[in-house]
N, C-alpha and C positions, 0 to 999 in steps of 0.2 A: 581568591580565585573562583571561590563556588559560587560567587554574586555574581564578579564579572560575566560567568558563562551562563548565569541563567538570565541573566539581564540580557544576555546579547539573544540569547533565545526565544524571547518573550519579542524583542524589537522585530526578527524574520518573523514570528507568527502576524506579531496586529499586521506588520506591511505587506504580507504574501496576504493573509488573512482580507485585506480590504480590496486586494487584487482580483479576488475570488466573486466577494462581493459584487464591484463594478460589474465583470462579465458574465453572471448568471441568469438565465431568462425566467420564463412564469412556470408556473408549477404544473409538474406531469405527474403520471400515474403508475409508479410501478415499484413490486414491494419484491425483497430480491427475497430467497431462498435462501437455505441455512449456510450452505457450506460449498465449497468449487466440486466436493465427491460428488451433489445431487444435481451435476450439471441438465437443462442449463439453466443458468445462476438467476433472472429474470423469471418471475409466478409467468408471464407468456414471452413468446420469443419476437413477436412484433417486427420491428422493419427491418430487412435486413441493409447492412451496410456495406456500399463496395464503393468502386472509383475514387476518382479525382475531383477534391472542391477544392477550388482557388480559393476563397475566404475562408469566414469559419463556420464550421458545422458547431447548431445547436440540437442535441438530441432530445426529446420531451417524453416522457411515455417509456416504451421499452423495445430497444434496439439490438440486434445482435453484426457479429461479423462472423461468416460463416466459414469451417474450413476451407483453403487453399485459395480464399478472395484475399484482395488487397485494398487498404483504404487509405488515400493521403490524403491528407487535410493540410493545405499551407496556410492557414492562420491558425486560430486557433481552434481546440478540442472543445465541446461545452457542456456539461451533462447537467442538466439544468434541476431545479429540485425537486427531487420526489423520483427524479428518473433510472434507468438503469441500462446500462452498454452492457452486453457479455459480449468480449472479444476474449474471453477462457477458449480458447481456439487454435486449432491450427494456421487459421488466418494472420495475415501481416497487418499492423496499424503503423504509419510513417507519420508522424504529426510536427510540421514544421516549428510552430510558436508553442502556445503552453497546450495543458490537461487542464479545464477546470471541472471539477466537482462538486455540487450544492448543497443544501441541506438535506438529509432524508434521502439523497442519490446512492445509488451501489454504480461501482465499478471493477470490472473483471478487467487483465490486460494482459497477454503475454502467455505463454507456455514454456514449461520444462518440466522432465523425466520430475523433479523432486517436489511441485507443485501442492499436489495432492496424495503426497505419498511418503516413507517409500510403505510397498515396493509402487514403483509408476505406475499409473493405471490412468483411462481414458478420462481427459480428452488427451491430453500430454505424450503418454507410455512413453518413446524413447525419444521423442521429438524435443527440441529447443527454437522455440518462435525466433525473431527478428525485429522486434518493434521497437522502436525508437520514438523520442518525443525531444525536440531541438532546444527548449526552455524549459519551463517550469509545470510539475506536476504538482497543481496547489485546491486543496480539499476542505471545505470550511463546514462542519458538524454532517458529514458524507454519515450513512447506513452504513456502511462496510464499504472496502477495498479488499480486491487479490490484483497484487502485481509480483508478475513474476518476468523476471528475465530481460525487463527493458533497460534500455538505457538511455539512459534521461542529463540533458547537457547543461543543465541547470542544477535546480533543487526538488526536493520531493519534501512538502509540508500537509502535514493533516492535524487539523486543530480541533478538537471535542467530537461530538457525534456518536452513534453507535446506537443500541436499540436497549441496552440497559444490559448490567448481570443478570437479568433473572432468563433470559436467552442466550440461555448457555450454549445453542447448536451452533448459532452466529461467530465467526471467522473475520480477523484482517490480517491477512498475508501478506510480508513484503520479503523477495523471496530472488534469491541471485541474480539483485539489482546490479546493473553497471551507474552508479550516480555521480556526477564529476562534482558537483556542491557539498550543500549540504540533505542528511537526511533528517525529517523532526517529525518524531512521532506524538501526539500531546493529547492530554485527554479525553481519550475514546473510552469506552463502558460497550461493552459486550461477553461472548463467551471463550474467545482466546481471542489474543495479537500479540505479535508477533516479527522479529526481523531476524532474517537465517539467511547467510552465504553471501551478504551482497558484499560491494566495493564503495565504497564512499570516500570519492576526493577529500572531502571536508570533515566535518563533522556531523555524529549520530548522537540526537539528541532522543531520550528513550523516558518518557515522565507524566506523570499523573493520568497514568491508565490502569483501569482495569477489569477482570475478567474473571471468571467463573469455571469453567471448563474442566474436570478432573482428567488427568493423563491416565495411563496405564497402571502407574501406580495406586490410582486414588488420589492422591492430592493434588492441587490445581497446578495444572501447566500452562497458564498464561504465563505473559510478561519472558518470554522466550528470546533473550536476546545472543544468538549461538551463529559461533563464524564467521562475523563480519570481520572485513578491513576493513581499518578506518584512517586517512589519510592525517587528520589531526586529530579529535581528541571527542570522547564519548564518554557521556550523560546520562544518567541513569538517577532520577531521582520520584518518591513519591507514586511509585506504582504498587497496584495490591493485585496477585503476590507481588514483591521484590523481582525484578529483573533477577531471571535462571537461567540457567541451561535446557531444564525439565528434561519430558523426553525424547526429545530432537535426537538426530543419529549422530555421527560425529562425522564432520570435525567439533569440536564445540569452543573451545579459546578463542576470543576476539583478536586480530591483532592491530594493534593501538599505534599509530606515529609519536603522539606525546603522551599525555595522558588520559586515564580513566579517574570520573568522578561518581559518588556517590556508590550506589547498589550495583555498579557495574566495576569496581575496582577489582573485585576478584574473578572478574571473569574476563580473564586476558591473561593474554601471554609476558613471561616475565620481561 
């Protein structure tokens, strides 16, 4: 069972993974900030982004969406390499087709009250965004991600990337996701990551990541997989730490449709 599932996990990374590839443009300029507390998430705040594009938007450099705008994009999303969206915002992003994310990209998406918290604090406090993306949200060796609160009508894949452990301030959040797929988190290296509260039709795949970051206690709180549903069945293998609870608020049990594998067996509900 433990081969079949990681085999089949390996196959959505290369195939979302060369997905990524195809749609990625030339290489922009922008180096994200540590964390969503030090918003905003972009070293400058560059272009802002609002309206209606019938095709697909390519972002290069560094872009924001700024509260209470809207941005729809009916093709596809593209944050091309090196670049960086902060839509960490009050703002709405509607994205018909996919999310793609490059090498060396950051991406902020979405708001809610638990974001960056608790207790809530700006840009968030007691708000809950609206964004949606109609396909796939697929990231290939991306800087960082914070997604929070979208819901995404596909899958949510992020394969390598991250800025290493010894950046331990560096953050990937995935965070009261609605995701009808599957979700696959796979080796990122930074100073936490992380998946808390979502909903996952399919499966959460949670493996060979890791992180630095000490919690409250002193010992490392990466590797934070606390509160998700999970529609079929969740993966936990090869992460340092160990996929935990750490210290996340509660709720914390996962709950599993079939089963849990590896470092995540004990983190669910019976």
């Amino acid at each position: 069972m433990r081969r079949r599932k990681l085999v089949r996990a390996g196959a959505v990374l290369t195939g979302l993974g060369a997905v990524c590839v195809a749609g990625l443009g030339s290489v922009g300029a922008g180096i994200a900030s540590a964390d969503p507390v030090g918003a905003p998430i972009c070293s400058t705040a560059g272009k802002a982004l609002a309206g209606n594009h019938r095709g697909n938007l390519v972002v290069r450099g560094n872009a924001y969406v700024a509260d209470g705008a809207t941005l729809r994009v009916r093709g596809n999303l593209v944050v091309a390499r090196g670049a960086c969206l902060d839509a960490f915002s009050l703002g709405t992003v509607h994205v018909r087709r996919n999310v793609l994310v490059g090498h060396g990209a950051t991406l902020a998406l979405g708001c809610a009250p638990g974001a960056n918290g608790p207790p809530p604090m700006a840009p968030c406090n007691f708000t809950t965004t609206d964004d949606t993306v109609g396909g796939n949200l697929l990231a290939l060796r991306p800087q960082t991600m914070y997604l929070t609160a979208v819901t995404v009508g596909r899958n949510v894949v992020s394969v390598g990337g991250g800025p290493g452990t010894q950046a331990v301030g560096t953050s990937f959040a995935v965070k009261d996701m609605k995701i009808r797929g599957d979700l696959v988190l796979y080796g990122w290296k930074g100073g936490w990551i992380g998946a808390l509260r979502n909903n996952v039709g399919r499966d959460l795949v949670f493996s060979h990541n890791a992180g630095s970051r000490p919690g409250d206690s002193g010992a490392n709180d990466s590797s934070e997989v606390d509160g998700n549903t999970v529609g079929r069945n969740l993966v936990c293998y090869r992460n340092v730490p160990a996929a935990q609870f750490g210290d996340a608020p509660p709720p914390h049990a996962n709950t599993v449709g079939r089963r849990a594998f590896g470092e995540c067996r004990g983190l669910t509900t019976a």
